[in-house]
C-alpha positions, 0 to 999 in steps of 0.5 A: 823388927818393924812389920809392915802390913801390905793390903792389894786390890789390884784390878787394871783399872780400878785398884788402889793400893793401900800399905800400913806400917808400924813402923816410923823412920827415925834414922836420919841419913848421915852422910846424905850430900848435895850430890843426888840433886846436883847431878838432877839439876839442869817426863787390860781390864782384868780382875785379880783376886785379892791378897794380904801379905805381912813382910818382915822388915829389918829395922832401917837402922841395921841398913847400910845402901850403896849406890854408884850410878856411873859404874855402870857396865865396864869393870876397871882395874882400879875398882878393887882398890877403890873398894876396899878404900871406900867400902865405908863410904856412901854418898847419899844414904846412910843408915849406920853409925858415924864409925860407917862400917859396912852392913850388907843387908840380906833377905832371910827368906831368899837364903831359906829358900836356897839352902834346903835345895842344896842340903836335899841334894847331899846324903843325909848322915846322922852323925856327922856335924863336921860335913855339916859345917864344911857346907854351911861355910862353903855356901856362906863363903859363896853368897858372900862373893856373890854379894861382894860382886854385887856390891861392887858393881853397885858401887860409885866413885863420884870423883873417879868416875867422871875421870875415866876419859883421861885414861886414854891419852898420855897428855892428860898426866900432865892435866890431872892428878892420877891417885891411883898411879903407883908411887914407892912407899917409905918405911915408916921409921923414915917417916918417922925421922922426918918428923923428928927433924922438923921438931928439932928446926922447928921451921927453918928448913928451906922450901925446897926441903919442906917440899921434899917432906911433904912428898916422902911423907904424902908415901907412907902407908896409906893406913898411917896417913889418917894419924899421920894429919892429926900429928902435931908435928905435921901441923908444924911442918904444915904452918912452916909451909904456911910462913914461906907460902911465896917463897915456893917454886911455883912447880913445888906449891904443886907437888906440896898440893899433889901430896896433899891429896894422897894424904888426903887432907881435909878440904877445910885445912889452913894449909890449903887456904894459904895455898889457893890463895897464892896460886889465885895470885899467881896464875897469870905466871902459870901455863894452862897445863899447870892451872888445870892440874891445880883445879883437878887437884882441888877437885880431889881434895873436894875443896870448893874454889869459885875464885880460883875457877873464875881466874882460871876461865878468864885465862882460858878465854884469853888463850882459847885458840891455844887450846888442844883438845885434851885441855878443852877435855879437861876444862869442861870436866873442871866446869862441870864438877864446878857445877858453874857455866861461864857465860862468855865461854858459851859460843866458843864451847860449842864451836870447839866441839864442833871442831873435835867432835871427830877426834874425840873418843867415845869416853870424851865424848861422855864426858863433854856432855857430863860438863855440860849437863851438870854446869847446866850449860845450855846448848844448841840443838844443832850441836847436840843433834851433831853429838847424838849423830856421832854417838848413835853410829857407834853406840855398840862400842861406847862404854854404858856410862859414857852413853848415859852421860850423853843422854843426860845432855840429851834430856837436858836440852830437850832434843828429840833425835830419833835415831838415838832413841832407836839405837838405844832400844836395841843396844842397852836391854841387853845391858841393862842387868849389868848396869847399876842402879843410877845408871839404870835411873838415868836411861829411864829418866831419859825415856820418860823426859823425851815422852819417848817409850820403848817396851824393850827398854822398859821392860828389862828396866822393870825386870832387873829393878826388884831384885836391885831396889834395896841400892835406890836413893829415895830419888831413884825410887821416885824418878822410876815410879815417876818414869813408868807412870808418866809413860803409862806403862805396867811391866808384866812383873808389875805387882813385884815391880810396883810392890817392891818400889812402895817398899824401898820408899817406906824405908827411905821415908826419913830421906823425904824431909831433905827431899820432899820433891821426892816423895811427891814424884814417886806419889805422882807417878804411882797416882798416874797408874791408880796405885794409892799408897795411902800412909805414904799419901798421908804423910805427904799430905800432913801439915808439917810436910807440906810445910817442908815443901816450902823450903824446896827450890822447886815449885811442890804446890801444884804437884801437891795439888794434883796429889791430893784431888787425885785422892779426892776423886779416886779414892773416896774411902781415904781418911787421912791428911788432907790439904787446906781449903785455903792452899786448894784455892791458892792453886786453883786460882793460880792454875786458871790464871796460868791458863787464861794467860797461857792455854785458852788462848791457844790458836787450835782451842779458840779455833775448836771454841769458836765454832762450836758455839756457831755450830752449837748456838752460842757462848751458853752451849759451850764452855772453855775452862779446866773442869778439872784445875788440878791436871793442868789442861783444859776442856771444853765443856757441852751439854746434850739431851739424851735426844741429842740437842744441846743443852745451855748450861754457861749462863754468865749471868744470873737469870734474876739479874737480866731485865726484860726491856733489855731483851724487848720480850713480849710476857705471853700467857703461853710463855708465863704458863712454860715458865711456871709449869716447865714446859709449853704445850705444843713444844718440846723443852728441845724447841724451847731451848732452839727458839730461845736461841734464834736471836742471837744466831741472827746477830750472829749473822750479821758479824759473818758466822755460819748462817742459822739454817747451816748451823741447826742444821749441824746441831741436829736441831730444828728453829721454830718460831712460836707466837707465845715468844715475840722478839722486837726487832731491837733485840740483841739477846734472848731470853735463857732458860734457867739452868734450874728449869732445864734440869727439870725439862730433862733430868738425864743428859749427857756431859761432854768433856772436850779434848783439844789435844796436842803433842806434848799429851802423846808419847814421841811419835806415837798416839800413847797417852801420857799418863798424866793425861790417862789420869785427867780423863779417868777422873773426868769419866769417874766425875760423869763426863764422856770424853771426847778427843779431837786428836792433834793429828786429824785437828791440827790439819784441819785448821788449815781446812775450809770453816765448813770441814771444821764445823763437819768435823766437829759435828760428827766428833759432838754427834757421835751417836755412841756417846749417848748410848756410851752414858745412857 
């Protein structure tokens, strides 16, 4: 038993979440395949009391999780079988022993709570233990079908799944191999005969009859094919296939390949060397039939095949105007499982879907869009837009993994179809507790990757995830925490949503070394919401897991970056791991770089830059740069009194380093005694700051920017000449006061942090912050900063506007008289 000790603070805005546990992962994940990331590959102000929680954990290693992210709404007929076939078999997460039985895992206080209600119903006899123990199996036998139920919809065939679509047209038989299409099965003594001959002529039978074994024995019970390939007499007969490989029919290597498929052989076999290599030399005398068939077998087989696919997309090239529909169908399943796209089959993809696109089913429709995301085949907007139209009127009748095949394409390639997103609000809450757990990953995913919120959707998302959290891969857990915080959205059940999520992470801690982008989403998304699970904080941020994130195909420094500074700033009581000072500055110069190349030059900020510095003074007054580099935006930073004049703070140059000739000023008793003392006695430091300006406002002038009467004028501020500071004529610059002496002037000011925002910072069609941006302004104000927006829908009109309703604009968002009430 591990115990984990859960410690909340819970209040809207100021809560950190913190969880401890005793216990370390040492399971490894068995079975873990490169699966969960191929398919990845191609976004109230109360208080609550305090409580403490103490939860018994069974230790990771009695845990067997199931997952199936495609079953997702509709049972088939075939899913019995399938269960009782792969009950042993997981694809992702597994925590039991290489035998890989079946442990299900069930919550001891959940049946504590349900049995008593039931006992209490019943009488009560004194002496009768039978009644007791007819009931206690009775209600044991019916959580086991129930559990069984569950499990079932939970469960995914990734090789099946994606294949539904061919069972809605009769030519796709010939297309693909059926293994659940009943075939006669042989007695075993006949089996055994077999074998005894192929000991006795020891390989001189013909092909035709070698063909003949292979199928009758491919037909015995399938509890008897496992022992059956480790019998040395079907390696006999396998080598004697091997020897005459070209004397086979071309119709004869298939069904020996069809045979090995029922029988399941392992995908590394020489027998299949022998024959991918023969049919690599013989496709060009095969037909298009015969070769998708070939591919769909090797798919059944699990067997990677590049050279063979790549003979077989040439061929397809070549013959393209041949194709029927159900073949374009299957081709594109073959390149998606292939997870490779060909280049050159790109443009005439699209224009066959454009082509079928009225014909196809529903279910073809999925999987068309399934090929191409998990090829990662790119795709026009138009022809997804043309694909989200089909789906979206007849949405209602499309089966629920169909439709999340379509929005994985949609996410994909980035298209923002409204009506889609709409229809999806409406259809798939009500489906949502049917669907399983991947499957429910996928349609969040989505929302949160198109920026689009939908309270229906999510909602039931949060509602259904707790009482399914045990079946989350370690990616599932992270896309969820990733999705709701992105979308900054708390479900009305969120500390059972949130609390159940951090849970599954801890028992997927072991998965994290495999997948430390994981465990960096899911942190991210929870640091977005303010929840701060500092042990799991702790372990991302130690050195050896840092290290691990070097190895990732994806870029973790940055995410690891905002991670830790978040935890700076947000939680100042943490004592855990911390990130280097040297990998700190790494990022940081890495993000400012990034910026000047890519952010600050952006029309609408140097538009914002330019007239506040007219407006307010000068470059001093203002200050484009990140204030804070790890949220990844930037800010324009202005300084007022609390008078409301501006403040100079962005001093490029040291006061020592500026020589006097430079500035033709005249030294002035008045001015030594201001300077010494920190202020003039006829002036206020807000008319030593205005008079100080004035020369630059008039060169300014002179290159065409608001004259200086115009922009005091906008400051609020007044320009005072003063004997005690003479400027000569050839003066281009005037003298700053030092940010020392300003700070001694005026000890309270007020620090704006000025938001240029744009679309990307805002939910689809809509003024919902996203939560990465929530976070960066929370940290600004928690830092000391007033945040103060210019919404792209009022600025972005504006730029189009006359020079004098920007610098208005401007003047009332900087002026606000509630800003300095708000930081007084």
């Amino acid at each position: 038993m591990a115990t984990v000790l859960i410690c909340r603070r819970f209040p809207r805005l100021s809560r950190v979440t913190a969880f401890s546990t005793t216990a370390k992962c040492k399971a490894e994940s068995g079975s873990s395949k490169s699966e969960q990331e191929k398919e990845e590959n191609p976004e109230t102000a109360n208080t609550r009391s305090e409580s403490a929680a103490t939860i018994q954990l069974l230790n990771p290693l009695d845990y067997r999780v199931l997952y199936n992210p495609s079953a997702y709404a509709k049972s088939r007929a075939a899913s019995q079988q399938h269960a009782a076939r792969s009950s042993g078999q997981a694809l992702g997460d597994t925590f039991t022993s290489p035998g890989r039985a079946r442990v299900q895992h069930t919550f001891s206080n959940a049946s504590c709570q349900a049995l008593p209600s039931v006992r209490n119903a019943l009488p009560k006899p004194k002496s009768k233990p039978l009644l007791k123990q007819t009931i206690s199996a009775c209600l044991s036998v019916a959580q086991t079908k129930e559990e069984a139920e569950k499990d079932k919809r939970e469960m995914h065939d990734s090789k099946e799944d994606p294949r539904m679509f061919q069972k809605g047209r009769p030519e796709y038989k010939s297309l693909s191999y059926d293994k659940f299409e009943p075939v006669e099965t042989f007695p075993l003594e006949e089996g055994d005969s077999i074998l005894h001959s192929v000991a006795v002529c020891k390989g001189s039978q013909s092909p035709g009859t070698i063909t003949d074994y292979f199928c009758k024995l491919s037909r015995l019970p399938v509890e008897q094919h496992a022992a059956l390939v480790s019998e040395s007499r079907f390696n006999t007969l396998c080598r004697c296939a091997v020897k005459n490989i070209r004397l086979f029919s071309t119709s004869e290597l298939i069904d020996i390949l069809k045979a090995c498929v029922r029988l399941v052989v392992p995908p590394t076999h020489p027998l299949l060397n022998a024959c991918e290599n023969e049919f690599c030399r013989r496709v060009w005398d095969m037909n298009l039939d015969q070769l998708l068939l070939v591919a769909d077998c090797w798919r059944c087989l699990e067997r990677s095949v590049p050279s063979y696919l790549s003979i077989l997309f040439s061929y397809a090239n070549m013959h393209w105007k041949d194709l029927t529909l159900p073949q374009f169908v299957q081709l594109l399943y073959i390149i998606g499982e292939g997870r490779r796209s060909p280049a050159d089959l790109t443009q005439k993809v699209e224009s066959t879907i454009l082509k079928y696109l009225d014909s196809f089913t529903l279910e073809e429709v999925g999987a068309v869009c399934l090929g191409l995301f998990k090829s990662l085949s790119g795709i026009s907007d138009h022809v997804m837009r043309k694909i989200a139209d089909r789906v979206y009127l007849q949405m209602e009748d499309m089966s629920t993994y169909a439709l999340v095949n379509v929005l994985k394409l949609l996410r994909y390639s980035r298209v923002d179809h409204l009506p889609i997103l709409k229809e999806l609000g409406k259809v798939i809450p009500a489906r949502i507790p049917t669907v399983n757990i991947q499957g429910i990953m996928h349609i969040t995913l989505t929302c949160s990757s198109l920026h689009y919120f939908d309270e229906g959707i999510m909602a039931a998302v949060a509602m259904s995830l707790p009482s399914k959290v045990t079946y989350c891969r370690s990616k599932d857990a992270a896309k969820f925490l990733w999705s709701f915080g992105c979308l900054d959205y708390e479900p009305p059940n969120e500390e059972e949503f949130y609390s159940s999520l951090i849970e599954q992470m801890h028992r997927k801690l072991h998965e994290f070394r495999k997948f430390p982008e994981h465990l960096l989403t899911g942190l991210l998304g929870l640091a977005f919401v303010k929840r701060f699970p500092e042990d799991l904080i702790d372990y991302a941020l130690r050195d050896e897991f840092v290290q691990k994130t070097r190895g990732s195909k994806y870029e973790l420094r940055k995410d690891l970056f905002t991670l830790s500074k978040s935890v700076e700033i947000e939680c100042p009581s943490y004592q855990g791991s911390r990130l280097s000072p040297q990998l700190y500055q790494e990022m940081t110069e890495m993000v400012l770089n990034f910026a000047e190349q890519e952010i600050y030059v952006r029309p609408e900020i140097v538009e914002a830059v330019s007239l506040l510095e007219s407006m307010l003074g000068g470059a001093e007054y203002v200050k484009n740069h990140m204030i804070l580099p790890h949220t990844r935006s930037s800010d324009l930073e202005v300084h007022l009194a609390m008078d409301g004049h501006p403040i100079p703070f962005n001093l490029k140059e040291p006061i020592t380093d500026k020589k006097l000739k430079d500035f033709g000023v005249s030294l002035t008793d008045d001015l030594m005694t201001q300077l010494i003392k920190g202020t003039s006695s006829s002036q206020s430091p807000v008319e030593v700051e205005n008079e100080a300006r004035t020369p630059g406002q008039e060169g300014r002038e002179e290159a065409g920017t608001p004259n200086a009467g115009d922009s005091a004028a906008l400051s609020g501020g007044a320009l005072l000449a003063d004997a005690g500071l003479q400027v000569e004529p050839k003066s281009e610059r005037c003298l700053e006061v030092p940010p020392s002496l300003t700070l001694k002037q005026q000890p309270r000011q007020v620090k704006l942090a000025i938001q240029v925002s744009n679309r990307n910072h805002y939910c689809y069609c809509s003024k919902r912050l996203l939560g990465l941006h929530c976070l960066k302004r929370r940290q600004l104000q928690q830092l000391g900063y007033v945040v103060v927006e210019l919404p792209f829908w009022e600025w972005f009109p504006l730029l189009k506007r006359t020079r004098l309703e920007k610098l208005s604009y401007l003047h009332y968002k900087v002026f606000d008289p509630a800003l300095l009430s708000r930081a007084g």
